[in-house]
C-alpha positions as CSV (number, residue, x, y, z in Angstrom):
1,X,24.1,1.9,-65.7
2,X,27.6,2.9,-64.5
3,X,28.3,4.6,-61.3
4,X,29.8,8.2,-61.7
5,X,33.7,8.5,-62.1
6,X,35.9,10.4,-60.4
7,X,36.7,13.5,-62.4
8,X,40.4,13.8,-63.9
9,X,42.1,16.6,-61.3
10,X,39.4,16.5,-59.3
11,X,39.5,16.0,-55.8
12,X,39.4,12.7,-53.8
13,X,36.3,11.6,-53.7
14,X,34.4,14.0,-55.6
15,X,31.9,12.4,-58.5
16,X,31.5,13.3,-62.1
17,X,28.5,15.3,-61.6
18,X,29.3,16.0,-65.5
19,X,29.1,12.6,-66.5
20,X,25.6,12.7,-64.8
21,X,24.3,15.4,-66.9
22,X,25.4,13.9,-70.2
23,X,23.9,11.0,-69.9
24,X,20.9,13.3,-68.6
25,X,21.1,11.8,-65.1
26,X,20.2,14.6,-62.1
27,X,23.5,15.6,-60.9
28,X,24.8,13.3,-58.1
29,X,26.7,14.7,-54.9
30,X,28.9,12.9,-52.8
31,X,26.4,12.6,-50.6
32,X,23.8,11.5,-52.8
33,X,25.8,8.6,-53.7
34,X,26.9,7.8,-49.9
35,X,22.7,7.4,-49.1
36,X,22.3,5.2,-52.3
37,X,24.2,2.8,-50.2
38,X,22.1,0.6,-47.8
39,X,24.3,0.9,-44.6
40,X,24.0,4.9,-44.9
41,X,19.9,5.8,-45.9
42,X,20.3,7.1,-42.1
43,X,22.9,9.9,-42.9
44,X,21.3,12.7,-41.3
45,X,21.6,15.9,-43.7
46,X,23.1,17.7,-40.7
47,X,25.3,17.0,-37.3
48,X,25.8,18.2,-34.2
49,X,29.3,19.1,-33.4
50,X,30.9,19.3,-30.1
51,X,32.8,23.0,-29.4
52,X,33.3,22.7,-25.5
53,X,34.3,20.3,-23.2
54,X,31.9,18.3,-21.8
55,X,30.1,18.0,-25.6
56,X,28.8,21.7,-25.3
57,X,27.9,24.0,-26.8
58,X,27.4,22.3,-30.2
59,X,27.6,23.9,-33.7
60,X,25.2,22.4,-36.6
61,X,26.8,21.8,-39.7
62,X,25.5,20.2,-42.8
63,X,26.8,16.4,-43.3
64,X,28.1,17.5,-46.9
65,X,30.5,20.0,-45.3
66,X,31.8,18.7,-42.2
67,X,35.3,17.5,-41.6
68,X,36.6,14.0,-40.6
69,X,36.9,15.3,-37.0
70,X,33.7,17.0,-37.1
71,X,32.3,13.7,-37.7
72,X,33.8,11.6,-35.1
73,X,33.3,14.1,-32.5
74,X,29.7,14.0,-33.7
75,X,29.5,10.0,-33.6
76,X,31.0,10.0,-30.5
77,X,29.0,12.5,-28.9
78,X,25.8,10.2,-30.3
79,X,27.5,7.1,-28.8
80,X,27.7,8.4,-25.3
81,X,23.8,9.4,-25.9
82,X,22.9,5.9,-26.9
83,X,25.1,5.2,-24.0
84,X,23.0,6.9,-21.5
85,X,19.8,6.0,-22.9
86,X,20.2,2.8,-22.7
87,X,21.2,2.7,-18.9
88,X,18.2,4.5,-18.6
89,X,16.0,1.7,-20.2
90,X,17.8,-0.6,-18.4
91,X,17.2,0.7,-15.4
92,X,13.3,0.8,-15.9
93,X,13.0,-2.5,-16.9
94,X,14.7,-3.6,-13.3
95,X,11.8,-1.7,-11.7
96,X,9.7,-3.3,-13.9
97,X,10.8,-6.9,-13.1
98,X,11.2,-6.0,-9.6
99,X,7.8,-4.7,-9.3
100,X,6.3,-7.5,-10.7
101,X,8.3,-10.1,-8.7
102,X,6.5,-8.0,-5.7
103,X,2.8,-8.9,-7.6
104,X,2.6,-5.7,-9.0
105,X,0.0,-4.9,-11.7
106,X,-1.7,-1.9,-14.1
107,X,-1.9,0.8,-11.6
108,X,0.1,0.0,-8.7
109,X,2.7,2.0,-8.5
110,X,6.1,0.5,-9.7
111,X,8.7,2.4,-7.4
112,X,7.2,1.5,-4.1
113,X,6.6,-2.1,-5.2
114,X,10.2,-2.4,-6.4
115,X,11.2,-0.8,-3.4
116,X,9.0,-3.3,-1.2
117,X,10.6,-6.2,-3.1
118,X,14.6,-4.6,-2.4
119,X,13.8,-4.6,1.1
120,X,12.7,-8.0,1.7
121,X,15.6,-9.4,0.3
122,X,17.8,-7.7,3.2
């Protein structure tokens, strides 16, 4: 089976949807094809564009309609997410360790243990 051509005269990009329906296939979209590929199953159908400074207010717009700078303000405003959320679980796990370097367990509480552990080492 061969992937779907480009039409003649049509734009960049766009797939012989067709060529999909002679050879009875369901018509393709670009986007259908873009998912296909194993790197992109996570595509979401829709992003969250930035229209303010600051990353707010955001507009949604489906994926199959937004612009190249619609998605890299939308990546980036992910990436400073995944930024945050990962100081965040960073920051857990050092009261974790440091409440267990104090002999915390279960149900003591994790904040004041960490906390016991900081000031010892003054």
């Amino acid at each position: 089976m061969t992937a779907p051509t480009p039409d003649a005269g049509a734009a960049p990009g766009t797939l012989s949807i067709a060529r999909n329906q002679e050879n009875g296939m369901t018509p393709r979209t670009p986007l259908d094809h873009l998912r296909e590929k194993l790197w992109l199953k996570m595509l979401p159908d829709s992003i969250e564009v930035p229209t303010g400074t600051g990353g707010s207010p955001v507009m949604t717009k489906p994926i199959a309609q937004a612009t190249v700078d619609d998605v890299a303000f939308a990546a980036e405003a992910l990436f400073r997410q995944s930024v945050a959320l990962h100081r965040k679980a960073d920051a857990l796990r050092q009261i974790h360790d440091l409440a267990r370097r104090a002999g915390a367990v279960g149900t003591v509480n994790a904040t004041a243990a960490a906390a016991r552990i900081v000031d010892s080492a003054e």
